[in-house]
N, C-alpha and C positions, 0 to 999 in steps of 0.2 A: 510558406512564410518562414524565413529564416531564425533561429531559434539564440535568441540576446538574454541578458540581463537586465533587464530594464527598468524595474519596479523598484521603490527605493528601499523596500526589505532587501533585497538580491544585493545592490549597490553595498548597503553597509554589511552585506554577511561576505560578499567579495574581500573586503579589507580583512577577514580571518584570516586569509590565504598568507597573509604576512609574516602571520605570527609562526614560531620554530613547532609550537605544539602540531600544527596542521599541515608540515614542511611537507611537498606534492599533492597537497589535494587541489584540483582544479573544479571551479564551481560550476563554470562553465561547462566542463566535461560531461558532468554530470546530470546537470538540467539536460542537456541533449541526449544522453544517455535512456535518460529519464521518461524522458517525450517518446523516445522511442520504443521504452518499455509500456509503457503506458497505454501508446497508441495501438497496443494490440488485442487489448482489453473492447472484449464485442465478436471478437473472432472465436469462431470454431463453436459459434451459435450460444453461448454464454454470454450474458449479458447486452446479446446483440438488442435486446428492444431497450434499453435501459437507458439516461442521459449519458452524452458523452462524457468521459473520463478522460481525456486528452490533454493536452500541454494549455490547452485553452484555459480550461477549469482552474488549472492550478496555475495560471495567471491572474485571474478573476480572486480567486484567494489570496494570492501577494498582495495586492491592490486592495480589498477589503482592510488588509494588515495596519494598512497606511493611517485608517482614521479607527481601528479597532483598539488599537495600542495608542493610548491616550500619549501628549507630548511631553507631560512631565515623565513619564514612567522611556519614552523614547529614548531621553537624557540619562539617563541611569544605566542604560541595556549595553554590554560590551560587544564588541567585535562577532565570539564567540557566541552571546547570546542570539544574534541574527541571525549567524551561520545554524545555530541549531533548529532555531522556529521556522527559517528557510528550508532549510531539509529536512524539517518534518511536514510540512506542505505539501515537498515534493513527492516523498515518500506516500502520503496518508490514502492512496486508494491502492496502492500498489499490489495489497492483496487480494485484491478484485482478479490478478489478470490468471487466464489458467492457461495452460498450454495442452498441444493434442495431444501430447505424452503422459502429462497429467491427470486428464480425463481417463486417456485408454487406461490408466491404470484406477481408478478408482473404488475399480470391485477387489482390489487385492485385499489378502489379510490383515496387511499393515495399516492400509489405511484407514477412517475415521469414518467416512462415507456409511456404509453399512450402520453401521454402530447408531449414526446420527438419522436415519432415515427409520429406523426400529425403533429408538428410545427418547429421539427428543423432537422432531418435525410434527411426528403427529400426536405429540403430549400435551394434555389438556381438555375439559371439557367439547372443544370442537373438532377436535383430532380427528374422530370418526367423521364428522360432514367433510372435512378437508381433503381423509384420505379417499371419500368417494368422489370427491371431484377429479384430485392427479388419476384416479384410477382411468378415467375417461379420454384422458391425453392417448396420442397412437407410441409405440413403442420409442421412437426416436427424441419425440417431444416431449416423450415420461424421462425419461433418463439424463435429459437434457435440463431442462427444467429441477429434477434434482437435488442435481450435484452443484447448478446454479444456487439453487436453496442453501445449502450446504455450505458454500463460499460465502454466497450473501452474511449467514448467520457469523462464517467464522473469519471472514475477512482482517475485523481489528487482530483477531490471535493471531492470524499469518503474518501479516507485516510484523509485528509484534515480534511473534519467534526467529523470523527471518534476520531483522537487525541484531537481534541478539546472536546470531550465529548457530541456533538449536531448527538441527533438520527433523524437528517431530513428524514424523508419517501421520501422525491421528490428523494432521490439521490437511493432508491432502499430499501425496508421493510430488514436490515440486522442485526437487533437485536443480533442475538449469534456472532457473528465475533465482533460487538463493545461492547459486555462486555468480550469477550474473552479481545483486545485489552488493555481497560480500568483495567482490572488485570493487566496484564503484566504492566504497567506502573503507578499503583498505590504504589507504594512505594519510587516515586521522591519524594514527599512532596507536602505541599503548595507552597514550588516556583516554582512548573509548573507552573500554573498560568505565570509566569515572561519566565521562559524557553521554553515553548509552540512555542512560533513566531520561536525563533532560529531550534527549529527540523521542521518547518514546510519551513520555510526557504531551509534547506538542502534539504528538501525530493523536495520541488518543483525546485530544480537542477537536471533534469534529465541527467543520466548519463549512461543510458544503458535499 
C-alpha cells in the first residue's frame, strides 16, 4: 500500500511546510520514512508477539484525531500546531524499535539494561514470584524477553531523549535509530529548540 497523506490532521499539518520557519521539511518524506522505521519494530524477536506498530496504527490514530479534537478548538489550531500533533503520532512508538546492534550490545557497561533488570524489573512485593518464572524461560527467550522488558518500561524515555538530540546509553546503546531520527527532523530549524516540548508533549499523550 502506497504511503499518502490522507487524513485531515496530515492535510492541515502539510500546510506548515509553507511557512519560512519549516523551510525543507517534507511531511511526506517523513511519514515514509517513518513507516519504514516503524515497520521494523517485531524484528530480531523483540516485540515480535506484540500488536502491530506499523504505519497502519498511526493511521488509525490520525483518524481518531479527527473527532478527538473537538471543532471549535480545530478552528483555533495553527498550521504549526498540526504539524506538531502529526509528528508526534508519528513519532509516539518509535521507541519501541531496537535494532540487532542494539541488542548485541546491551550487556555493555554503558548501557542501562543491567542496571534495570538488578534494581527495578524485579522490585516490589512480587519480584520474587516474577523472577522465578523468567527464570524458567531457555537461555535465548530469557534474554530476549528482557531487554524487551526493558524497552517496553523505557520506551516513552527513548523517544523522548532521541527527539531531544541526548544519545543517553542508560536508555539502551541506539546510535543508528537516533541519527536516523535526527535526519528526518533536521530541517525544522533553530526553533526546534522552542518547538521541541510541544511534539514531546503530543507524543507523551498516549493514544493507542
Amino acid at each position: 500500500m502506497p504511503i499518502v497523506l490522507h487524513t485531515d490532521p496530515e492535510l492541515r499539518a502539510k500546510k506548515a511546510e509553507e511557512l519560512s520557519a519549516f523551510g525543507g521539511l517534507n511531511l511526506l518524506h517523513i511519514k515514509r520514512s517513518v513507516a519504514q522505521l516503524i515497520g521494523q519494530i517485531g524484528r530480531e524477536g523483540i516485540f515480535d508477539q506484540y500488536t502491530k506498530h506499523d504505519i497502519s496504527h498511526i493511521d488509525e490514530m490520525l483518524k481518531n484525531l479527527e473527532w478527538i479534537i473537538p471543532e471549535q478548538t480545530k478552528t483555533v489550531m495553527s498550521d504549526a500546531d498540526w504539524l506538531m500533533i502529526v509528528l508526534g503520532v508519528y513519532f509516539h512508538d518509535m521507541g519501541m524499535l531496537v535494532t540487532k546492534d542494539e541488542f548485541n550490545a546491551r550487556a555493555t557497561p554503558e548501557s542501562g539494561f543491567s542496571h534495570f533488570c538488578e534494581h527495578v524489573l524485579y522490585a516490589g512485593a512480587s519480584g520474587p514470584d516474577y523472577k522465578a518464572m523468567v527464570a524458567k524461560l531457555s537461555g535465548d527467550d530469557k534474554d530476549r524477553f528482557l531487554y524487551q522488558e526493558f524497552v517496553r518500561h523505557k520506551h516513552a524515555e527513548r523517544i523522548r531523549a532521541w527527539i531531544m538530540g541526548q544519545t543517553t546509553d542508560q536508555l539502551g546503546i541506539a546510535q543508528t535509530v537516533i541519527a536516523e531520527i535526527s535526519k528526518l527532523l533536521e530541517h525544522v530549524g533553530p526553533q526546534w529548540h522552542y518547538l521541541k516540548p510541544k511534539l514531546i508533549a503530543n507524543k507523551e499523550i498516549e493514544m493507542g
